[in-house]
C-alpha positions in Angstrom: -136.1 59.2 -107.8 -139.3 58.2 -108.6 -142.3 60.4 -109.8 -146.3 60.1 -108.9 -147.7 60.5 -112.3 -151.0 62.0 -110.8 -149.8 65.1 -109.2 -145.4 65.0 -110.0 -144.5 64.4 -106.9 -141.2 62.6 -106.3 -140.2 59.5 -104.3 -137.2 57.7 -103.0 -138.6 54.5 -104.0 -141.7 52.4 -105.0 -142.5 51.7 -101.3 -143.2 55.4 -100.7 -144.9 55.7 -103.8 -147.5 52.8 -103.2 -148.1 54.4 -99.8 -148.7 57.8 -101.4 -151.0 56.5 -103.7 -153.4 54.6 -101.6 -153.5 57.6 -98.5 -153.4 60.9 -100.7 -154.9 59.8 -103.8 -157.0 56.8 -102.9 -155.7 55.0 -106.2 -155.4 51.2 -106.9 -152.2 50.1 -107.3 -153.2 47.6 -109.9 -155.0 50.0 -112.0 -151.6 52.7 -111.6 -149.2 50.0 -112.5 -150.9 49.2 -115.6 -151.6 52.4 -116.5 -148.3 54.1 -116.1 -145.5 51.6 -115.2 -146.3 48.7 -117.3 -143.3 47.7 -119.7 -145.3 45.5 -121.8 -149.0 43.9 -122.7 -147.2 40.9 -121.3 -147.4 41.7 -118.3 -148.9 39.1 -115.9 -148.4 36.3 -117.6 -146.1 33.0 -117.5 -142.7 33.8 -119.6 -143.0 29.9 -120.3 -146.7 28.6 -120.3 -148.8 31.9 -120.2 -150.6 31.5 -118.0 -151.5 34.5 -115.0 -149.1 35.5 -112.3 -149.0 37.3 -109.2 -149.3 40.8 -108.4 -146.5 42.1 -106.6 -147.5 46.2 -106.6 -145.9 48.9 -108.1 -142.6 46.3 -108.4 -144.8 44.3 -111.4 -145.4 40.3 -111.9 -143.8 37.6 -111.0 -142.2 36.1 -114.2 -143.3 32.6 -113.8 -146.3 31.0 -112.2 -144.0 28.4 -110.6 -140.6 27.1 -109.9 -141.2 23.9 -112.6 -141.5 27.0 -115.5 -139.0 29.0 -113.8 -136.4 26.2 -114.6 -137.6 25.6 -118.0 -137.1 29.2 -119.0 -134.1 29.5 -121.5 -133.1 32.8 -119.8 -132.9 30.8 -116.6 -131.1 28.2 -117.9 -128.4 30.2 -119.6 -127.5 31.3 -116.4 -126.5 27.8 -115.1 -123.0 26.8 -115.1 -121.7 30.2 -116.7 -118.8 31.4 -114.3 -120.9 33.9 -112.0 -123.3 30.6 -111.3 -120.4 28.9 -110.1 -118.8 31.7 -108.3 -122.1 31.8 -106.2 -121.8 27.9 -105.7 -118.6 28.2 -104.4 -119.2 31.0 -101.8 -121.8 28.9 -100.8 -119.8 26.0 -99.8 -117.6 28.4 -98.9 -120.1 29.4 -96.6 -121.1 26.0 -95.9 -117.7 24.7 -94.6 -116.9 27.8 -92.3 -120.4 27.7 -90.5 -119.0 23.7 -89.4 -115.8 25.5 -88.4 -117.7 27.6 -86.3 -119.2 25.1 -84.2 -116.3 23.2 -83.7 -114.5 25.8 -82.5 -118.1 26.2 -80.0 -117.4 22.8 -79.1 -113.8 23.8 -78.3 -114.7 26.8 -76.1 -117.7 24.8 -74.3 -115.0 22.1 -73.3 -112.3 24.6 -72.2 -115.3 26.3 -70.0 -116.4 22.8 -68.6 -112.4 22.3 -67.7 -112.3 26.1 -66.1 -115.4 26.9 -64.4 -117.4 23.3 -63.6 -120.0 24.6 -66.5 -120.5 24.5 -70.4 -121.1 28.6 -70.0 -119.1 31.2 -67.6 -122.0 32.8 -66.6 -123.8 29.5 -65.5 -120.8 30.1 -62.4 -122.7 31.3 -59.3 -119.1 32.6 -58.7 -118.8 34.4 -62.1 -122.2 35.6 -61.7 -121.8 36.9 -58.6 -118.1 39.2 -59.4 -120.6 40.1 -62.6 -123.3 41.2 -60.3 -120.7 43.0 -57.9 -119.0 44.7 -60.7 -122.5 46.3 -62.1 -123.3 47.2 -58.4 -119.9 49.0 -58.3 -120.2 50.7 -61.6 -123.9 51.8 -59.9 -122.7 53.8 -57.1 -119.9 55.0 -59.0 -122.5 56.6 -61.5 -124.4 58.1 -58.8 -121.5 59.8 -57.0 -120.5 61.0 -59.8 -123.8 62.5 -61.4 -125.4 63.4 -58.3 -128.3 61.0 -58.5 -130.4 58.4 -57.0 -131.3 55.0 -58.6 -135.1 55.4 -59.8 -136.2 52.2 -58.7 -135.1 52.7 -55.2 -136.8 55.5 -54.9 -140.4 53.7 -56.0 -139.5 51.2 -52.9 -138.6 54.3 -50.6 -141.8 56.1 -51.9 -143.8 54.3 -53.3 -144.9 55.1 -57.3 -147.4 58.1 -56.5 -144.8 60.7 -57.7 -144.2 59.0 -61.0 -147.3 61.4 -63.0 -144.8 64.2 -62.1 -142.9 62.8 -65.2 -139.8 63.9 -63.6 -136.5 63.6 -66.3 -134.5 60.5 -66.1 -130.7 59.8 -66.5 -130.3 56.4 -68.6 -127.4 54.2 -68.0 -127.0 50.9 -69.6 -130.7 49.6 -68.5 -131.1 51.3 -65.2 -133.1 54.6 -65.0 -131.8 57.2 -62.6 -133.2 60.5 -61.0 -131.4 63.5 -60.1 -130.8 64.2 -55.6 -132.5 68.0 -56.5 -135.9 66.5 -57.6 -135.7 64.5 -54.3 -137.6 67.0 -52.2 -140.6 67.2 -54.7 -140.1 63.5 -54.4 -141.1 63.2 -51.0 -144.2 66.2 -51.0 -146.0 64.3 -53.1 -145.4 61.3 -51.2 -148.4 59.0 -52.0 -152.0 59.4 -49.6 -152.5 55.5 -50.2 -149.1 55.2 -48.5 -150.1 57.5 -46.1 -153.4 56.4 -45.1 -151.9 52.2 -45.0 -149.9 53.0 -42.6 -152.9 55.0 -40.7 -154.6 51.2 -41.2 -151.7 49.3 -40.4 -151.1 51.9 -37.1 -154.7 51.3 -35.8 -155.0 47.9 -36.1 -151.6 46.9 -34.7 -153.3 48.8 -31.4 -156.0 47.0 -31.2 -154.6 43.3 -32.2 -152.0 40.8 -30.9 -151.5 39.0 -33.9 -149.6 39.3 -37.1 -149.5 41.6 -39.3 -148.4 40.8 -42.9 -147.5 43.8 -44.9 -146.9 43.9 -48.9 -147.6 40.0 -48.5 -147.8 38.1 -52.1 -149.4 35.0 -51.0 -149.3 31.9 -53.7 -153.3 32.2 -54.3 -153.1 35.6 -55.9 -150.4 34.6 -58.5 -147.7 37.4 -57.7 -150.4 40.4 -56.8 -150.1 41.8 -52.8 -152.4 42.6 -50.0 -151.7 45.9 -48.5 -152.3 44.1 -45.1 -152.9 40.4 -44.1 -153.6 39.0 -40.5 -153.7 35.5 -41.5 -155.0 34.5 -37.7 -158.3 35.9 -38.7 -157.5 34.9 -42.2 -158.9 38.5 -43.3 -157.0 40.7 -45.8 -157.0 45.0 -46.0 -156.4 46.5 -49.0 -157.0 50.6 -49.5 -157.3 51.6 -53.0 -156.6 55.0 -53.8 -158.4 56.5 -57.0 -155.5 57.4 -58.8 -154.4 54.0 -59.1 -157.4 52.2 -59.1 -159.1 53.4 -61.7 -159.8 52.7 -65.3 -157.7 54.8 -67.7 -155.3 56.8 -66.3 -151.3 55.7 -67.4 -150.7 54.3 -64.5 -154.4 52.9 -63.1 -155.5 49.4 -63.6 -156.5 48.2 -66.7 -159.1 45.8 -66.3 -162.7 46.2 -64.6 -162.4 42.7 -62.9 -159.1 43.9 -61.1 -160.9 44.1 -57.8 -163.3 41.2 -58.3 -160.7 38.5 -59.1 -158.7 39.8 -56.6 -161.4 39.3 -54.6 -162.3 35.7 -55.5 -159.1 34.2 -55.6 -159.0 35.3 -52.0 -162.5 33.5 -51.4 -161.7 30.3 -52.7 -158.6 30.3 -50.2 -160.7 31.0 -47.8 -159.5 34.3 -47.5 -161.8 37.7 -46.2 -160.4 40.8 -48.1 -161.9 44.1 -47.7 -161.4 46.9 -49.9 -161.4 50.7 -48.6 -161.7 53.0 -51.5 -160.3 56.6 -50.8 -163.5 58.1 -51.4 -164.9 56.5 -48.4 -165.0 58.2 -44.5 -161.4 56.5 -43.6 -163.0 57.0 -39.5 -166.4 54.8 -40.2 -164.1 52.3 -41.6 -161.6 52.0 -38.8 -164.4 52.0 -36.4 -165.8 48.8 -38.4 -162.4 47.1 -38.8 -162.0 48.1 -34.6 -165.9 46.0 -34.4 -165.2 43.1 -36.4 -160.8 42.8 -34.9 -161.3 43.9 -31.3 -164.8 43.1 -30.6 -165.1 40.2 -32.9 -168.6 41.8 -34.4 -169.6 42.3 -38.1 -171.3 45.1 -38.7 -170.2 45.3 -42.0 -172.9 45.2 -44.6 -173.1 41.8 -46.0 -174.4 42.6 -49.4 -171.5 44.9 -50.3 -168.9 42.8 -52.0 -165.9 45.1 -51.4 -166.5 44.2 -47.6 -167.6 40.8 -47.7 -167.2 38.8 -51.1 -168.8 35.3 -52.3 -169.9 34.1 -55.5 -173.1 35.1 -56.9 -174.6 36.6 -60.0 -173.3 39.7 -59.7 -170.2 41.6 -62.0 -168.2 44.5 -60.9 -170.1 48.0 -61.1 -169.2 51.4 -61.2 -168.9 52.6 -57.3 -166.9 55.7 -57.8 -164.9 58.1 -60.4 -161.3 59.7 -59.8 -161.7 62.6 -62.4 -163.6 61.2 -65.3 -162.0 57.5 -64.7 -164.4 55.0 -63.4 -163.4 52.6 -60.3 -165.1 49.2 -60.4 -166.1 47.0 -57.4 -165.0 43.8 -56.3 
């Protein structure tokens, strides 16, 4: 135990101490050492050549300045060669000889696994991967009948990630996160509006056009981000951005102003359209444009809006909107 000669408090060690020092007292560790701890007037200087050494906190000095005192110092040298020193010589090559024996016997095992399975490494074996990949699946559903619960991430693919701010409890299970059948039903009430309201997009437009429809595509130019929906006929991209997600600062929003404007651009320079409906906006006046500019092959979009119709210029994204007291940027 160690004491705090200011104000007789006790510590486990010096580490605690220094810390107690600098936040509760505001003292220098320097001036404490020297002032309480200090063994000698010594203290800071070379055993050898007297010169000054480091400071190493409440733990003191070094004892020498350098290595070439260090081995000049009788005390130093009195250790050499006594039987400890050569104890500790011998583990080492002790040591030494068993870390070769260990990768000779690597070798060994690398060779019998090259004989066995083809490969240097078992689980380089498509075959040993997959009866690896079958067993985890098995051990999977096993844990679910048996605890009454549903895989977590299947249930953001079934519905989306919406109903993760409900902060529902988890059951952990090696590294897959799982959700008990009972919370299920609240699951599905608070099924996400963006869901909702792509599907009213997707819905519409699949009335009113022939072509293809590419849903959840990750194309190569956006570097592993989606568009909601893609018609790549038209080449003309749909995202809807609800204003829990898409705004700055909430745990689960984007992070980064230029989310929607990068997106954006990276879309333009492959010659890409993308427009962006924001849920704040009349989800009617934008179907009826998206019917005008798909059906009728007429823009009525306005131009100088770069959510609806994107190219470079001199403008940066802009606060168009708020979801609570989050902002959502522009593209």
């Amino acid at each position: 135990m160690i004491k705090c000669e200011l104000c007789n408090r006790t510590f486990m060690n010096l580490g605690s101490l220094s810390k107690h020092l600098k936040f509760i007292h505001k003292e220098n560790k320097l001036f404490y050492y020297h002032k309480y701890l200090a063994k000698s007037t010594l203290d800071g200087y070379c055993a050898v050549c007297g010169r000054p050494v480091k400071f190493l906190g409440l733990h003191g000095y070094k004892s020498h300045c350098s290595n070439v005192c260090a081995q000049k110092d009788p005390k130093i040298l009195a250790k050499i060669h006594t039987p400890e020193h050569e104890k500790h010589v011998s583990e080492g090559v002790i040591k030494s000889y068993n870390k070769e024996k260990q990768l000779i016997q690597a070798d060994k095992r690398k060779q019998t696994c090259l004989e066995k399975y083809g490969v240097d490494n078992p689980a380089k074996n498509e075959n040993v991967k997959n009866k690896f990949r079958q067993t985890l699946s098995n051990k999977k559903i096993q844990f679910c009948i048996d605890n009454n619960c549903t895989p977590r991430q299947e249930l953001i693919n079934r519905y989306g990630q919406s109903w993760l701010r409900l902060n529902i409890s988890t059951i952990k299970c090696g590294n897959v996160l799982f959700i008990k059948n009972e919370y299920i039903p609240i699951i599905e009430q608070s099924f996400s509006k963006s869901s909702i309201y792509e599907k009213i997009i997707y819905n519409f437009i699949d009335k009113i056009y022939d072509g293809p429809i590419l849903k959840h595509h990750r194309p190569y130019w956006l570097f592993g981000q989606e568009l909601d929906l893609y018609l790549p006929e038209l080449n003309l991209a749909i995202e809807y951005n609800g204003s829990y997600y898409h705004c700055i600062g909430t745990n689960v929003g984007v992070q980064d102003p230029y989310y929607h404007y990068n997106k954006s651009k990276n879309c333009f320079l492959a010659g890409v359209r993308l427009i962006h409906i924001y849920e704040f906006e009349s989800l009617f006046t934008e179907l009826m444009l998206l019917k005008s500019l798909i059906y009728y092959g007429i823009d009525r979009y306005d131009l100088t809006n770069p959510n609806k119709y994107w190219e470079f210029d001199s403008h940066l994204p802009y606060i168009i909107g708020y979801y609570q007291d989050f902002p959502i940027y522009s593209a």
